[in-house]
PARONU-118620 format. One record per atom (N, C-alpha, C, O, CB): x, y, z; residue in one letter. Coordinates in steps of 0.1 Angstrom, whole numbers, plus 5000, padded with zeros to 4 digits. Glycine has a CB too. Layout:
XYZA;...
***
This chain:
597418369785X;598518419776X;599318299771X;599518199778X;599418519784X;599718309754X;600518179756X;601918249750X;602418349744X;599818029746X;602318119758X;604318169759X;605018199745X;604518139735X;605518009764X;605418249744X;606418289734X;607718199735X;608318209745X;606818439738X;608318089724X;608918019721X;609718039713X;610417939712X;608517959721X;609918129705X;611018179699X;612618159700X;612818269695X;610818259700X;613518129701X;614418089700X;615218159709X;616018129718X;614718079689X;614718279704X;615418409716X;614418429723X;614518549726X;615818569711X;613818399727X;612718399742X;612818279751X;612718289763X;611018399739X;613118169746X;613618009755X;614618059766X;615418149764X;614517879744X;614618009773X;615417979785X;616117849791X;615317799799X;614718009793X;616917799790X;617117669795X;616517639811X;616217739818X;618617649794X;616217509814X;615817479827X;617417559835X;618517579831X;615517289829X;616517579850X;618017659861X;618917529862X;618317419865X;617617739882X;620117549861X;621217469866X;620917329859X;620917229866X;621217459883X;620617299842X;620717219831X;622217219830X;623017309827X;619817269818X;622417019836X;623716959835X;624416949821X;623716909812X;623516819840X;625616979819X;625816939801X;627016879805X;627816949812X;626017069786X;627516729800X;628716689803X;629416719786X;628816739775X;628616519811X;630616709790X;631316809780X;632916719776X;634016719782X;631716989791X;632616659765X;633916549762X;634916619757X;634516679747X;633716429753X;636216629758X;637216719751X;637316869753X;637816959747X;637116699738X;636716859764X;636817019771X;638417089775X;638417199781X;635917019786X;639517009772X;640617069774X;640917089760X;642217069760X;641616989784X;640817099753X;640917159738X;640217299737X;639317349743X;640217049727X;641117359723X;640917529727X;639117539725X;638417609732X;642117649712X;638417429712X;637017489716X;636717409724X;636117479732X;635917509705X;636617289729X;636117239740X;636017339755X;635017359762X;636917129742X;637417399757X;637417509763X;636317599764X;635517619773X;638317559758X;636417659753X;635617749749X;634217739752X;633417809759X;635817759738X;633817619745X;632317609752X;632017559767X;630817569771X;631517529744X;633017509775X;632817539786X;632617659793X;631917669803X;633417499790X;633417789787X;633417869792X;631717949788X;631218029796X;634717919789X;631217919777X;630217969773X;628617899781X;627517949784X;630317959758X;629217769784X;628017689787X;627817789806X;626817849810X;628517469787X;629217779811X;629017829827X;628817959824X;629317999835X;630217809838X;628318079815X;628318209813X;626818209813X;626018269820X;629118259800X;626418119803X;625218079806X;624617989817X;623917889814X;624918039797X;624918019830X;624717919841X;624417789844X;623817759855X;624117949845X;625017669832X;625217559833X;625817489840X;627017519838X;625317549828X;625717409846X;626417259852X;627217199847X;626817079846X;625617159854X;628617219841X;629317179830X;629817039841X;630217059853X;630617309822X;629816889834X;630716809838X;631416759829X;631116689820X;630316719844X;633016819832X;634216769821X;634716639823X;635216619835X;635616869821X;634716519813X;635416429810X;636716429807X;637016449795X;634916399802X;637716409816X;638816409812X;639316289814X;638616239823X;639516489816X;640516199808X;641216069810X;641916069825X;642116179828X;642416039798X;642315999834X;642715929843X;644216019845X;645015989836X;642815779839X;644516099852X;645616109848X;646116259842X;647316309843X;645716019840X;645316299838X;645516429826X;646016529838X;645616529849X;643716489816X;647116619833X;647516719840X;647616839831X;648516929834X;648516689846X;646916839822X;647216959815X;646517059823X;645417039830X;646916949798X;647317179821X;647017349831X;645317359825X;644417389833X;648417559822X;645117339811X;643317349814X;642617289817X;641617289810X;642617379808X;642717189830X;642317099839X;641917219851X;640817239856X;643516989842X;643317269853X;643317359863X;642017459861X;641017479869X;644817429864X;642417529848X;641617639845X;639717609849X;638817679854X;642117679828X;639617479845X;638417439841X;638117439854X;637217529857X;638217329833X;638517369861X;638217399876X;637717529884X;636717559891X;639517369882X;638617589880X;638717709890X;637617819885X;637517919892X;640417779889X;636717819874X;635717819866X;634417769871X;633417819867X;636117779856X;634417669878X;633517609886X;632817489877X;631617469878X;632517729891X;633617399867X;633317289860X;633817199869X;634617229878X;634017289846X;633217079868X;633416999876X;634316879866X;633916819856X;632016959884X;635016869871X;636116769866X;636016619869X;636016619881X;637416809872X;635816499864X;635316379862X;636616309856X;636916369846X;634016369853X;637216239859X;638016139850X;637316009851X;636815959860X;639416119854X;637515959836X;636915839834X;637415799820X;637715859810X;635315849836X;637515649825X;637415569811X;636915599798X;635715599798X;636815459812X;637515639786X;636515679777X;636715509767X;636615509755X;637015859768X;636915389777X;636715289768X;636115189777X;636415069775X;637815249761X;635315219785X;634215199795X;633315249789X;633415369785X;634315239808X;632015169787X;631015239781X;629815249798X;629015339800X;630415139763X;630015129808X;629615159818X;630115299830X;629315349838X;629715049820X;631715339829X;631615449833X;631815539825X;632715619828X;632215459842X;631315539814X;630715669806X;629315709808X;628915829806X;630815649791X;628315559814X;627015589817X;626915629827X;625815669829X;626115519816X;627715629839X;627615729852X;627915839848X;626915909847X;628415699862X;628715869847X;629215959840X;628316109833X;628716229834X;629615869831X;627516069828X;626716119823X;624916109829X;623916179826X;627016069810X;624916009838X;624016029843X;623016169849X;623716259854X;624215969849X;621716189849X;621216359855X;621716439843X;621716549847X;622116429872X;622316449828X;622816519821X;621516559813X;620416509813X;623816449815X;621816669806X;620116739796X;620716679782X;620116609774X;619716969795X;621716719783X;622916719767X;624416659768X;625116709777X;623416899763X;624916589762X;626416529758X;626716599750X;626016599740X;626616399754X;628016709747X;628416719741X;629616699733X;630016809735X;628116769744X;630216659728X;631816629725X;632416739715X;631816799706X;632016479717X;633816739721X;634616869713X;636016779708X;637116829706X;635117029726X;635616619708X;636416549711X;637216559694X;636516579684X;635816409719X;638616529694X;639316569680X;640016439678X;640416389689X;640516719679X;640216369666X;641716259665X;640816169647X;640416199635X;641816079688X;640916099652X;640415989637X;639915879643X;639515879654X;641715919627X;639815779634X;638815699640X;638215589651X;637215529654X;638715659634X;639815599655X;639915569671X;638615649683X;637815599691X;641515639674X;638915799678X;638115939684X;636815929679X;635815869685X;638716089679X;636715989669X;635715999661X;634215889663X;633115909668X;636415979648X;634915769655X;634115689655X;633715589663X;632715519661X;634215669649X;634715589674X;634815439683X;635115559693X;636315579694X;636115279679X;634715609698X;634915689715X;633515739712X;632415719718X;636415829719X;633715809704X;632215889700X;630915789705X;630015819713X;632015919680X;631315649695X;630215579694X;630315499714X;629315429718X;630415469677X;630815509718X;630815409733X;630315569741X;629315539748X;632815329740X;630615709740X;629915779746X;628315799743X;627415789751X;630515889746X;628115819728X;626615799725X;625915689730X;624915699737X;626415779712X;626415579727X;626115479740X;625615489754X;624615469760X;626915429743X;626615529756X;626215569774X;625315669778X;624715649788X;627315609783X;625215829767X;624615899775X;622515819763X;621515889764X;625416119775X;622515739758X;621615659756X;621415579765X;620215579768X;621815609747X;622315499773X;621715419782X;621815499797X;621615459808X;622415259783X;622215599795X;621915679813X;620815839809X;620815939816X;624115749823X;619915799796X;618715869798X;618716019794X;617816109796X;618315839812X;620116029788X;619916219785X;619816199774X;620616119768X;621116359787X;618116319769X;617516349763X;618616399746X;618116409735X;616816439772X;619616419749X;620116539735X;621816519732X;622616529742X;619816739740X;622316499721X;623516469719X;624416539709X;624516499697X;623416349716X;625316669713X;626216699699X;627416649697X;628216609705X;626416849697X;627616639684X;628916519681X;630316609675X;630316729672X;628316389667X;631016559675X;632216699671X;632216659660X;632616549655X;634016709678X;631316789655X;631616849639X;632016929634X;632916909626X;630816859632X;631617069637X;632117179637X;633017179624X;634217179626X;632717209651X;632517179609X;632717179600X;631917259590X;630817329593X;632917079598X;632617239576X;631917239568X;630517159564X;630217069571X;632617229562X;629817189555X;628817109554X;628716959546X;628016939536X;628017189550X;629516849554X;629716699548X;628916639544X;629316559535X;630116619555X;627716649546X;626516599541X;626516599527X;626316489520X;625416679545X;626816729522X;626816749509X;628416729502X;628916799494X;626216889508X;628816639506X;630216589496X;630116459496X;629316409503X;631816609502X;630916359486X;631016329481X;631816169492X;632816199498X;631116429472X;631616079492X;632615979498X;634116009496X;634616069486X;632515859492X;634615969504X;636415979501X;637016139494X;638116159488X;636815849486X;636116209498X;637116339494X;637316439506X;637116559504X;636416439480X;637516399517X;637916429526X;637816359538X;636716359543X;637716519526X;639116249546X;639216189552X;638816159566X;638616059572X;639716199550X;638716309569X;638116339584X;636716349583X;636016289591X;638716479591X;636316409573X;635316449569X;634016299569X;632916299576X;635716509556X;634416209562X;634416079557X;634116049572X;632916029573X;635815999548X;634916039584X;634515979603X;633416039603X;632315989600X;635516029618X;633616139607X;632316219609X;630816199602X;629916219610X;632616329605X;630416149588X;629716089584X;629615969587X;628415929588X;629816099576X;630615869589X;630115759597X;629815769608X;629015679611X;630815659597X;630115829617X;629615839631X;628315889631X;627615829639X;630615929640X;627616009623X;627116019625X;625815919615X;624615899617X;627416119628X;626215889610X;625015759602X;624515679616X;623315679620X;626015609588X;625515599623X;625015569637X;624415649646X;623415589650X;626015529643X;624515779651X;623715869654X;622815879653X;622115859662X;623715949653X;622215899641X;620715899631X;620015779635X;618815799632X;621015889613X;620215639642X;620115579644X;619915519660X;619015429661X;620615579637X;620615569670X;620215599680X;618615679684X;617815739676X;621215659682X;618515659698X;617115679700X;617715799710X;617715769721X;616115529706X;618215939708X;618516059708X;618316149701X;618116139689X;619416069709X;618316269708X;617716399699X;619416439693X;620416419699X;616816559711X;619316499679X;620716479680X;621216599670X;620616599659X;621216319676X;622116669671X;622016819666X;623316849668X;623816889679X;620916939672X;624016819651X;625516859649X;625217029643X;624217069636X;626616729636X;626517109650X;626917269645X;627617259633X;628517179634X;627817359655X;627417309623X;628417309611X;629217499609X;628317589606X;627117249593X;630317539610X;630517679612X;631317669603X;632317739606X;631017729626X;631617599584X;632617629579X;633917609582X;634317519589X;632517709578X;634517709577X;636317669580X;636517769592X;636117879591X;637717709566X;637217699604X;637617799613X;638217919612X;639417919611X;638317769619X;637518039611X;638618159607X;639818219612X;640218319606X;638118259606X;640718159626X;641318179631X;642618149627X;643718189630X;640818159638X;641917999614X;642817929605X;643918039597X;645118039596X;641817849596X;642618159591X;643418229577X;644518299585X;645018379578X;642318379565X;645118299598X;646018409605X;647318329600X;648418369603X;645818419625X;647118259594X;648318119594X;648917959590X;649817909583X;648318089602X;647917929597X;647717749588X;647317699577X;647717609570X;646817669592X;646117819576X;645117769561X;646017849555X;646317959559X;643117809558X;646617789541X;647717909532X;646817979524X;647217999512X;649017829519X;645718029526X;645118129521X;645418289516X;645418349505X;644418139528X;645818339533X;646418479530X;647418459533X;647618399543X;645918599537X;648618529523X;650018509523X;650418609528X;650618709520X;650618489511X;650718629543X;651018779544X;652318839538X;652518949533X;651118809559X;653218729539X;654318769534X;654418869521X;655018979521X;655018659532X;653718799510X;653818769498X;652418909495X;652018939483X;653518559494X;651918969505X;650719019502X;649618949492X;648819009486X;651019149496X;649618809490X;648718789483X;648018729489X;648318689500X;648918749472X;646418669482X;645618599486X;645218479475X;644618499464X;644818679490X;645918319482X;646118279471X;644618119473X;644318069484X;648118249469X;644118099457X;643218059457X;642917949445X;643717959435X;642618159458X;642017859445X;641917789430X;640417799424X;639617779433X;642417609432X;639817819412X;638917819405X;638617949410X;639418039411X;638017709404X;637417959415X;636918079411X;636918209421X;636318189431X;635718039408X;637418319421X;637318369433X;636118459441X;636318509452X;638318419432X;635018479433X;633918439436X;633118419442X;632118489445X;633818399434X;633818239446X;633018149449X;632618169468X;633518169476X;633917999442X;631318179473X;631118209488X;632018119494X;632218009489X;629718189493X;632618149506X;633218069514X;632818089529X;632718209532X;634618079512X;632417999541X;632218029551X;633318019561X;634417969560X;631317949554X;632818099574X;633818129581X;633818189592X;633418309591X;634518169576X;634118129602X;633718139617X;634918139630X;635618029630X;632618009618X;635218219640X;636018199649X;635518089654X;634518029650X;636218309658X;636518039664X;636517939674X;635817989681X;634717939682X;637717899681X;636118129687X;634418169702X;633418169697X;632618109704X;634118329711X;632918219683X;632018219681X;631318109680X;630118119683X;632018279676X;631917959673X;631817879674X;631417809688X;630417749688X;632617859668X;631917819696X;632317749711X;630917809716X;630117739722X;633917819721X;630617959714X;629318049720X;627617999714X;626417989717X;629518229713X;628517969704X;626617919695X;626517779701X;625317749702X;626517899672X;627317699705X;627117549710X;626817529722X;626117429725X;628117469709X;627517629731X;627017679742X;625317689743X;624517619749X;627717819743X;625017799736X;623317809736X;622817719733X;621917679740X;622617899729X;623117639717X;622717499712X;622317429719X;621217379716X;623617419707X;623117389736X;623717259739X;622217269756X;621917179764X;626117279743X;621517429753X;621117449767X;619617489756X;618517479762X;622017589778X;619617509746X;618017479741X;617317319734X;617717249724X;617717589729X;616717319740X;615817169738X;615117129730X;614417029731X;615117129746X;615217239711X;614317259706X;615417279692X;615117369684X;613317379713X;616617209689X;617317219680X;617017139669X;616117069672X;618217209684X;617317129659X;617117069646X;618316979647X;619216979655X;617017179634X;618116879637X;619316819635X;620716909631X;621816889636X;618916729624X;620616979624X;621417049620X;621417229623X;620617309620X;621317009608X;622317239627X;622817419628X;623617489623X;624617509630X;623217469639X;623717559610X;624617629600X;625017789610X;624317879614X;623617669582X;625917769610X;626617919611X;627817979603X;628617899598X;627117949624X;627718109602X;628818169598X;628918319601X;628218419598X;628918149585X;630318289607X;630518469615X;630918549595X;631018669596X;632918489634X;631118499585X;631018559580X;631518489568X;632618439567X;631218639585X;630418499555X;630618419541X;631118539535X;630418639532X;629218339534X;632818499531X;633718589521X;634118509506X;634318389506X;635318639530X;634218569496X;634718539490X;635918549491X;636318619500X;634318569483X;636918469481X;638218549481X;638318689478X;639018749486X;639118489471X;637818729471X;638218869463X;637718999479X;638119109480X;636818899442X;636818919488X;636518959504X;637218959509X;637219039517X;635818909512X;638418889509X;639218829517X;640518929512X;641218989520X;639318659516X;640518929502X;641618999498X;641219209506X;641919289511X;641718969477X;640019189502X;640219369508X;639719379521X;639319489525X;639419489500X;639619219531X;639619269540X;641119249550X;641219269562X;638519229543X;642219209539X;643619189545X;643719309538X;644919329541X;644719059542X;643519369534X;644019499526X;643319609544X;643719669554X;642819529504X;642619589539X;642419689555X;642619639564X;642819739571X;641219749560X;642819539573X;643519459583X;644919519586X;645419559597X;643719309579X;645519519571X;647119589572X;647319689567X;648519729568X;648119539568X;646519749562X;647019879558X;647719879545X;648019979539X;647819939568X;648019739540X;648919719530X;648119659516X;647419549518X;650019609536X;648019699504X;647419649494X;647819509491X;649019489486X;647619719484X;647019419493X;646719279488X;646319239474X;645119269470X;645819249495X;646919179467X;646419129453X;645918949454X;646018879464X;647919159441X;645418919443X;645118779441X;646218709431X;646518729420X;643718759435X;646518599440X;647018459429X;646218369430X;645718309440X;648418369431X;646118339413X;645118209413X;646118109406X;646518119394X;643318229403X;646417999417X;647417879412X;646917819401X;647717769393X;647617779422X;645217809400X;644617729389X;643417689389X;642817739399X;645117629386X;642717599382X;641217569386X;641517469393X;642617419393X;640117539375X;640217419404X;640317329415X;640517239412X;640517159422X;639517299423X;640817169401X;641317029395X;642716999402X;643016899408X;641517049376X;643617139400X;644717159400X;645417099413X;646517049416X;644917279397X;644117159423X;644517129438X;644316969442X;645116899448X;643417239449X;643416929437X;642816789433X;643716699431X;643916599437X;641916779421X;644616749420X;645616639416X;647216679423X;648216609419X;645616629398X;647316799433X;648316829443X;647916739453X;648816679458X;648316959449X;646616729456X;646416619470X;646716539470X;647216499481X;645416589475X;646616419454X;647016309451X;648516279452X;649116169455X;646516299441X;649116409449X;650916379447X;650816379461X;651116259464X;652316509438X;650616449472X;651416489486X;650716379492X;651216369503X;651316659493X;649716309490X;648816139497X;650316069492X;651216049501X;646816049485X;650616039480X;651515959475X;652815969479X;653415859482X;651515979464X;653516099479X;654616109487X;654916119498X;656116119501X;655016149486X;653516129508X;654016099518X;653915959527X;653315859522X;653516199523X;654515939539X;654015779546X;652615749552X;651715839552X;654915749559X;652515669555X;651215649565X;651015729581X;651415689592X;651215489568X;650215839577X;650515889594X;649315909599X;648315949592X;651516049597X;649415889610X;648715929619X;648116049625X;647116049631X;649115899624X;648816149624X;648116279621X;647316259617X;646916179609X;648516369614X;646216409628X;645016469626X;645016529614X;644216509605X;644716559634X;646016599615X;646216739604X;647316709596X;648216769601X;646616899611X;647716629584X;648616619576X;648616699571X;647516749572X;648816539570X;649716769562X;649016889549X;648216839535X;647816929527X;650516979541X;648016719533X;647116689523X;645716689530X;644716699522X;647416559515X;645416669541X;644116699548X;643516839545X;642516869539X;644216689564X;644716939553X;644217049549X;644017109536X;643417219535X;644817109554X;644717019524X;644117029511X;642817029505X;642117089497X;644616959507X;642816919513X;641416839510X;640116939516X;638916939510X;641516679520X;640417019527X;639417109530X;639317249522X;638217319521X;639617129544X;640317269517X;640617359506X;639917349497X;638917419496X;641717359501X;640217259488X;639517209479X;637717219478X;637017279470X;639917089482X;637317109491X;636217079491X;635417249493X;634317269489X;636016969503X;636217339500X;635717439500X;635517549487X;634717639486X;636317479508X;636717499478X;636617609466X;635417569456X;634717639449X;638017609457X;635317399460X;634317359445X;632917429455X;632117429445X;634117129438X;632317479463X;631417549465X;630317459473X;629217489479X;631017599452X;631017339473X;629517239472X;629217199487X;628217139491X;629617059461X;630417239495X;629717259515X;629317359519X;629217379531X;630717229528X;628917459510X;628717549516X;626917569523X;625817539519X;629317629507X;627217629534X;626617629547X;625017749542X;625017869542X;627917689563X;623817639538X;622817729536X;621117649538X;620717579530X;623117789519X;620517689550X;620517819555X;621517849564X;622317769567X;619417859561X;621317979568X;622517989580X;621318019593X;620118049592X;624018139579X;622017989603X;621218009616X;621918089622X;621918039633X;620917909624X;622518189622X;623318249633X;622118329642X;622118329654X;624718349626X;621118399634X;619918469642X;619518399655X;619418459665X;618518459632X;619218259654X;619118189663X;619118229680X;618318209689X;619918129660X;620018259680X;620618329694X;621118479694X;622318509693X;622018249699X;620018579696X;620618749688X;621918779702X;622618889702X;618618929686X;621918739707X;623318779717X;624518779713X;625318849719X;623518709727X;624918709702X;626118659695X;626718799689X;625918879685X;625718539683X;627518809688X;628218929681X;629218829672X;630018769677X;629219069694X;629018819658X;629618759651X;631018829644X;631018929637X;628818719643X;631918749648X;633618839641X;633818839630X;633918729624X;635018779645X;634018939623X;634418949606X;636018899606X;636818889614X;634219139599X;635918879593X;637618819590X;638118909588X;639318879585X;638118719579X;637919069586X;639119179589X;639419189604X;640519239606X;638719359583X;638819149619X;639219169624X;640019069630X;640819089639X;638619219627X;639718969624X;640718839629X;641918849623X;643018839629X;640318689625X;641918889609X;643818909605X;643819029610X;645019039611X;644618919587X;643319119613X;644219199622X;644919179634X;645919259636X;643619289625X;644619089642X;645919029647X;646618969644X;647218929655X;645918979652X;647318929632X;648318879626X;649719009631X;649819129631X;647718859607X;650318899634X;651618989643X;652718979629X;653819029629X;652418879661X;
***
């Protein structure tokens, strides 16, 4: 008889180690919680010191908690030693990104595990352009070094977090009932929770048979989607504002780069422009998608996520 290898018929080896960088972050979290659901060996990387309560949590979960240098590239290779997969959920700029990233790829390279995912969990950067989105921009360099390494190596791309539209991303205006947008409304947009996100990296992180790349999306809306699915979320009729074509937002990013100082922030509000943007001109968007991949997933629509909007 020969085996059936299908994606949904694989199984990970029993008790496959995954050390887990930035696991006190809400998806780092998350996919710990998914990796030990799926009966993994989670070992969390935390700094020297760390007392944050999801230290505790992670623990009590049955993750094994590690502090270590993340500017030691020798105890990052203990560290990771006996590991199947490295994963990182790790967030900041290029301090993070590119220079922590790159000393953990390192190590789980010189301590022999087979497979590496890198914190992407984006849109699809590949397909943009230099310098039009900053974070975006690390992540491409980090991973050019990746590509490069002698690792198997398989970033998740899930679009814009959908947990975002409840609030941050100025998309849906609850106030205002509108749904506000630039160029076309149209245009597909991707869009994915944090769990679901955290759940697919989970399985990712425990099959040995990944591609470089993994597209998901709990669900590609247009605006004019978005608008009737805040319309039934609240019960309340939602209309569209369109501020202008994406030029418009283009040359907003430029004023609010200009007036503002040099910061350090992850998340300035011209960042989050910039993902706006890159999202409306169409050109990251996430195709093929893989969510089939793993049929256990129950993927969340964006009416049910603004329905928690309090």
């Amino acid at each position: 008889m020969v085996e059936d290898t299908t994606p949904s018929q694989r199984r990970p080896e029993a008790a496959a180690t995954v050390v887990l960088a930035g696991a006190t972050g809400d998806l780092g979290f998350r996919i710990a919680q998914g990796l030990r659901q799926r009966g993994a060996v989670v070992r969390a990387l935390v700094r020297p010191g760390n007392a944050k309560p999801e230290v505790t949590a992670l623990g009590d979960m049955g993750v094994e908690i590690l502090e270590v240098d993340f500017k030691s590239v020798t105890a990052l290779t203990n560290a990771c030693a006996g590991a199947a997969c490295v994963v990182s959920a790790l967030s900041g700029l290029r301090e993070v990104i590119v220079d922590t990233q790159k000393r953990l790829l390192d190590a789980a390279v010189a301590a022999g595990v087979p497979r590496f995912i890198p914190s992407d969990f984006s849109i699809d950067y590949t397909k943009l352009p230099d310098g039009s989105n900053r974070n975006l921009d690390l992540r491409r360099e980090f991973n050019r070094r990746l590509d490069q390494a002698p690792i198997q190596a398989t970033s998740v791309l899930n679009g814009m977090f959908m947990d975002l539209l409840t609030g941050q991303a100025p998309v849906v205006l609850f106030g205002l009932k509108r749904v506000m947008y630039y160029g076309s409304p149209d245009q597909p947009l991707d869009f994915t929770t944090v769990a679901n996100t955290a759940e697919f990296t989970a399985a990712a992180a425990l099959d040995p048979s990944t591609p470089r790349y993994l597209r998901v999306a709990g669900e590609v809306a247009t605006v004019r989607g978005l608008q009737r699915a805040a319309t039934e979320a609240t019960g309340q009729p939602f209309k569209l504002l369109r501020v202008g074509g994406v030029w418009v937002l283009g040359a907003l990013i430029k004023v609010t780069k200009a007036l503002m100082p040099t910061s350090d922030e992850v998340f300035p509000p011209w960042q989050g422009m910039q993902y706006m943007h890159n999202m409306f001109t169409g050109l990251p968007k996430l195709d093929p998608l893989d969510n089939a991949r793993y049929p256990g997933i129950r993927w969340t629509p964006v009416r049910e996520v603004l329905a928690t909007k309090k």
